[in-house]
DSSP file (Angstrom, degrees, kcal/mol; ACC not computed):
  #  RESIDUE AA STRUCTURE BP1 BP2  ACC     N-H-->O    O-->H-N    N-H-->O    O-->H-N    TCO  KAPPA ALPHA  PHI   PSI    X-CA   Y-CA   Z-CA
    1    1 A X              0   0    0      0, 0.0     2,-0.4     0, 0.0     0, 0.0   0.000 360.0 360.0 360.0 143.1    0.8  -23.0  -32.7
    2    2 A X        -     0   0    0      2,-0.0     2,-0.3     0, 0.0     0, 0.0  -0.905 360.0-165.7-120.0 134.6    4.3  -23.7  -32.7
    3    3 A X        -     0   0    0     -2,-0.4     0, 0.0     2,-0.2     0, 0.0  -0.938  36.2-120.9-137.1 150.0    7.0  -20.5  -31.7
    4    4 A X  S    S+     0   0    0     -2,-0.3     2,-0.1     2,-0.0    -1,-0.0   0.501  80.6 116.1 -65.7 -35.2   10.7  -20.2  -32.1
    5    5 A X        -     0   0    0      1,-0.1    -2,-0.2     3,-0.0     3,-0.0  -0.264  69.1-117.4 -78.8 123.4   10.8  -19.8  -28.0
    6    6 A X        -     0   0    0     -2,-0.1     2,-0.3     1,-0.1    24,-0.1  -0.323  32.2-115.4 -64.1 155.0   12.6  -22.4  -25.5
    7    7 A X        -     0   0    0     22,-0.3    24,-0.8     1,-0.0     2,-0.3  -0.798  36.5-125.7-101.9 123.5   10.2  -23.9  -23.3
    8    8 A X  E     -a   31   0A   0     -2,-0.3    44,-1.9    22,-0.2    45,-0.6  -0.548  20.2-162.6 -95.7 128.8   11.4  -22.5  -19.5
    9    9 A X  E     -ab  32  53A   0     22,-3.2    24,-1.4    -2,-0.3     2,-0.5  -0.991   7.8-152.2-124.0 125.3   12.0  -25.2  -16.7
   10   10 A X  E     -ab  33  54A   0     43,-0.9    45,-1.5    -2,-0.3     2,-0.7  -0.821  18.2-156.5-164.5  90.1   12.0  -23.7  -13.3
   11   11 A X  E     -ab  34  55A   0     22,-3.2    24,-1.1    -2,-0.5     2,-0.8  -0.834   8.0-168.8 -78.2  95.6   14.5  -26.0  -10.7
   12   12 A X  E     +ab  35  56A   0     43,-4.0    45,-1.2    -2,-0.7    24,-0.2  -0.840  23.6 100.9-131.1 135.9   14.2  -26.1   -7.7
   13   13 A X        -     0   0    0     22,-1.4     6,-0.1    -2,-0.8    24,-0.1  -0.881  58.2-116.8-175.8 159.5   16.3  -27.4   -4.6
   14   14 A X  S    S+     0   0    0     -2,-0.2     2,-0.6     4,-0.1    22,-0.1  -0.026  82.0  96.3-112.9  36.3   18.2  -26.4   -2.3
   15   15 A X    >>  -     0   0    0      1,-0.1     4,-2.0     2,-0.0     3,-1.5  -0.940  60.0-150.5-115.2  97.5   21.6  -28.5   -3.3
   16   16 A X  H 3> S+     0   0    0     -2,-0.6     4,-1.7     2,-0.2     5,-0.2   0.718  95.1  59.8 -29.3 -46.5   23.8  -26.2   -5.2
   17   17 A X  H 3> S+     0   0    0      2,-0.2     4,-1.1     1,-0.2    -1,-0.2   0.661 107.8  43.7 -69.9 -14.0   25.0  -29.7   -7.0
   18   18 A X  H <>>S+     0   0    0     -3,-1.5     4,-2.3     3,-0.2     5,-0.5   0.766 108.9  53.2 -86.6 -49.7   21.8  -30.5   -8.1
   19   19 A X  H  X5S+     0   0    0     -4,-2.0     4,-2.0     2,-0.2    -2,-0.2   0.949 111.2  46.1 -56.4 -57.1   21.0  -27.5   -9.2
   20   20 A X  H  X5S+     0   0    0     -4,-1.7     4,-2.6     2,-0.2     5,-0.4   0.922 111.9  52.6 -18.4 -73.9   24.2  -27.2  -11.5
   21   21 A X  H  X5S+     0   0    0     -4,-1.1     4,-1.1     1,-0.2     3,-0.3   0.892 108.8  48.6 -61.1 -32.2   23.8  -30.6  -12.8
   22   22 A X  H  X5S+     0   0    0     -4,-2.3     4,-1.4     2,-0.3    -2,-0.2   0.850 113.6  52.4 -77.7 -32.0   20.1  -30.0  -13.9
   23   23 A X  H  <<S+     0   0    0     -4,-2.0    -1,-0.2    -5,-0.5    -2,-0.1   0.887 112.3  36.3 -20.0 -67.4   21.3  -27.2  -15.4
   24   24 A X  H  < S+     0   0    0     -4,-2.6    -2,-0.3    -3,-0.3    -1,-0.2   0.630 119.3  51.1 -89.5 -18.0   24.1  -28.5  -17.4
   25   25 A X  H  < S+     0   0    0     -4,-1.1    -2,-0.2    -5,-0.4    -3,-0.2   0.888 127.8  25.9 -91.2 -36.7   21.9  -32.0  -18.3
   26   26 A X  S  X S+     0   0    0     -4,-1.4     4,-2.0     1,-0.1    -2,-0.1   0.030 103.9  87.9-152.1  -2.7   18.5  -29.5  -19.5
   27   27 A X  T  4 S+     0   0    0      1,-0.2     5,-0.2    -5,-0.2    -1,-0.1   0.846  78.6  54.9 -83.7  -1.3   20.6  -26.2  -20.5
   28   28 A X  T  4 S+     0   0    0     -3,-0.2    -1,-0.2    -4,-0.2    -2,-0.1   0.871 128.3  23.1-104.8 -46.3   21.5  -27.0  -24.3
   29   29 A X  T  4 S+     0   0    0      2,-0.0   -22,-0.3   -23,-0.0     2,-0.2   0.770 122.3  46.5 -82.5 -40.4   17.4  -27.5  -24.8
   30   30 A X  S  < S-     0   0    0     -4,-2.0     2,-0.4   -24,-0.1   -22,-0.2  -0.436  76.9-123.1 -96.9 157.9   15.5  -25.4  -21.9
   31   31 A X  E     -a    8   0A   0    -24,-0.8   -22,-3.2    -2,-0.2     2,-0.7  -0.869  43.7-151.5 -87.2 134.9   16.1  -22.1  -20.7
   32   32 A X  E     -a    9   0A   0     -2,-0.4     2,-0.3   -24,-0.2   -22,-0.3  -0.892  19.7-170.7-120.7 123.2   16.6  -23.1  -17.4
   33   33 A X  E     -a   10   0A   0    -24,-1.4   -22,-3.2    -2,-0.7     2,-0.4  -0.885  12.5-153.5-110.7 137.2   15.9  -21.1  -14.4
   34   34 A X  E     -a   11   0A   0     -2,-0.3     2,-0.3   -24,-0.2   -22,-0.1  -0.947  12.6-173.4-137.8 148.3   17.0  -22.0  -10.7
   35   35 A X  E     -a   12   0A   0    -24,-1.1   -22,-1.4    -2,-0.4     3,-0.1  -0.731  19.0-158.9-108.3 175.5   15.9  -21.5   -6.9
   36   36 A X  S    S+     0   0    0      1,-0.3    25,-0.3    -2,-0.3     2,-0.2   0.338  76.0  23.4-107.7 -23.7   17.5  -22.4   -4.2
   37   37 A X  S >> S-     0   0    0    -24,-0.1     4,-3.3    23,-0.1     3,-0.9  -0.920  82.4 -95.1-158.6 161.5   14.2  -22.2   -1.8
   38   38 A X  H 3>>S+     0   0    0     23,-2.8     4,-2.7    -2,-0.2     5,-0.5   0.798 115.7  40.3 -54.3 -48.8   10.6  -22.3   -1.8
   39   39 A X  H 345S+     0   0    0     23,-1.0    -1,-0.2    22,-0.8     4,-0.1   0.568 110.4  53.0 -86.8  14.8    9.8  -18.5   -1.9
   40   40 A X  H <>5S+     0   0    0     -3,-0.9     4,-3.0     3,-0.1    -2,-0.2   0.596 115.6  49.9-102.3 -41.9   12.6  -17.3   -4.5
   41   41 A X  H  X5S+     0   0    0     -4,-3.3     4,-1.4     1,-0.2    -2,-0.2   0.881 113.3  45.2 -57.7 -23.1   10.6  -20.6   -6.8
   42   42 A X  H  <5S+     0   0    0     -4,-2.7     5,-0.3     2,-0.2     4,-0.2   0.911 110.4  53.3 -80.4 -31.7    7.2  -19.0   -6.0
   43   43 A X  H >><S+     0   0    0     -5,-0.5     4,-0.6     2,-0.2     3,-0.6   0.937 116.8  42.7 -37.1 -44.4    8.6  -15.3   -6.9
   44   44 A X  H >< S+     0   0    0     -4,-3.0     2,-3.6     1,-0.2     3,-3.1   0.977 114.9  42.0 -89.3 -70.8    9.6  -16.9  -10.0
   45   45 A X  T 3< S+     0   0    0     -4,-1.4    -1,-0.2     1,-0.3    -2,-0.2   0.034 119.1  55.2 -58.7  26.6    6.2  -19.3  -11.0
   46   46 A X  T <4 S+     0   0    0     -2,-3.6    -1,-0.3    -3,-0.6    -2,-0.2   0.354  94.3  97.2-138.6 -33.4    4.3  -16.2   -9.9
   47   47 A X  S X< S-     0   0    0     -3,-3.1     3,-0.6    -4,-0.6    -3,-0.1   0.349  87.8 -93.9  -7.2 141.4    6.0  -14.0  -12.2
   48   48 A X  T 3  S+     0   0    0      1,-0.3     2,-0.5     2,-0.0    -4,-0.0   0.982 122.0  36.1 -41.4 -63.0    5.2  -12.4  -15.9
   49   49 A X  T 3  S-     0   0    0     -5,-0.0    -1,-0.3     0, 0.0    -2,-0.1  -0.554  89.1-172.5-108.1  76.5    6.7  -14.8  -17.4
   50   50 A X    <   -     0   0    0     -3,-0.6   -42,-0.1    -2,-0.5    -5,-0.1  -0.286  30.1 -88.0-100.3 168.3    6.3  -18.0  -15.6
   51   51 A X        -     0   0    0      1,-0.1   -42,-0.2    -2,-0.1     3,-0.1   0.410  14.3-147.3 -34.8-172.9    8.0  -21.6  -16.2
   52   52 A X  S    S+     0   0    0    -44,-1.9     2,-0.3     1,-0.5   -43,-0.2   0.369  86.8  33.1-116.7 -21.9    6.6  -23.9  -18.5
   53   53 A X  E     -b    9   0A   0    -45,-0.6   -43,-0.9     2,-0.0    -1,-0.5  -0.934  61.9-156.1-161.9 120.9    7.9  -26.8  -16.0
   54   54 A X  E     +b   10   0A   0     -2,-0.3     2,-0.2   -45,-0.2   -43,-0.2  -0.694  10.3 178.8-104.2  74.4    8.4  -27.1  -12.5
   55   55 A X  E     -b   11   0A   0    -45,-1.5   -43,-4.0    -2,-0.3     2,-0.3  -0.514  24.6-175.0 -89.8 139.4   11.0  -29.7  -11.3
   56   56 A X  E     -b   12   0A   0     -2,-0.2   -43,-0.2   -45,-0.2     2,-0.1  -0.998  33.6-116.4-152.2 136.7   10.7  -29.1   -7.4
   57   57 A X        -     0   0    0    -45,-1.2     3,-0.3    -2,-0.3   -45,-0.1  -0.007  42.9-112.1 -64.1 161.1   12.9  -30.8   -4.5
   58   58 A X  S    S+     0   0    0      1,-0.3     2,-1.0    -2,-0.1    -1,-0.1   0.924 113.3  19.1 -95.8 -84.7    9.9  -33.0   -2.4
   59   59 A X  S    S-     0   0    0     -3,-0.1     2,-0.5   -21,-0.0    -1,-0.3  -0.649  85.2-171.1-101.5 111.1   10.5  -30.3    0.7
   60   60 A X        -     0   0    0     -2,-1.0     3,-0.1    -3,-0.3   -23,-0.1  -0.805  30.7-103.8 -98.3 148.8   12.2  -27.2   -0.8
   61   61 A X  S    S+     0   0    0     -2,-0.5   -23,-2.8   -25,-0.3   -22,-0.8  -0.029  86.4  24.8 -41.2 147.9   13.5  -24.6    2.2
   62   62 A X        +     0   0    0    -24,-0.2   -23,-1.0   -25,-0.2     2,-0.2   0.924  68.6 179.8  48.9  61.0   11.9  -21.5    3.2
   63   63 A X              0   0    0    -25,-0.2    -1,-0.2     1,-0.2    -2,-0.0  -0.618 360.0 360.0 -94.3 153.8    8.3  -21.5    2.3
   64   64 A X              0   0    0     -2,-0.2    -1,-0.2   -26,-0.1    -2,-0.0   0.619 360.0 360.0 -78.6 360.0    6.1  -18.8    2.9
C-alpha cells in the first residue's frame, strides 16, 4: 500500500558536519531526523513514531 508520507531516516553520529551534510544530501526526499549520541538515537527508534532507516556512526557516544 503506497501513502503520501516521507519515509523517516534517523542519523546518527556524533560529528555535527556529518550530521548537517546527511541532512542537506537526504533532506529534499527523507524527513530526516538527527542524534548526536547513542541514547538521544535510541529515545528516538524507541519512539511512536520510529525511523524507517537507521544510518548509525560504527561507535556512536553515550550508550546506555
Amino acid at each position: 500500500m503506497k501513502t503520501d508520507k516521507q519515509p523517516v531516516i534517523l542519523v546518527v553520529d556524533d560529528i555535527p558536519d556529518n550530521l548537517s551534510l546527511l541532512s542537506d544530501i537526504l533532506g529534499d526526499t527523507y524527513k530526516v531526523k538527527v542524534a548526536s549520541n547513542g541514547a538521544k538515537a535510541l529515545r528516538i527508534a524507541r519512539s511512536d513514531t520510529p525511523p524507517d532507516l537507521v544510518l548509525l556512526d560504527v561507535s556512536p557516544p553515550v550508550m546506555c
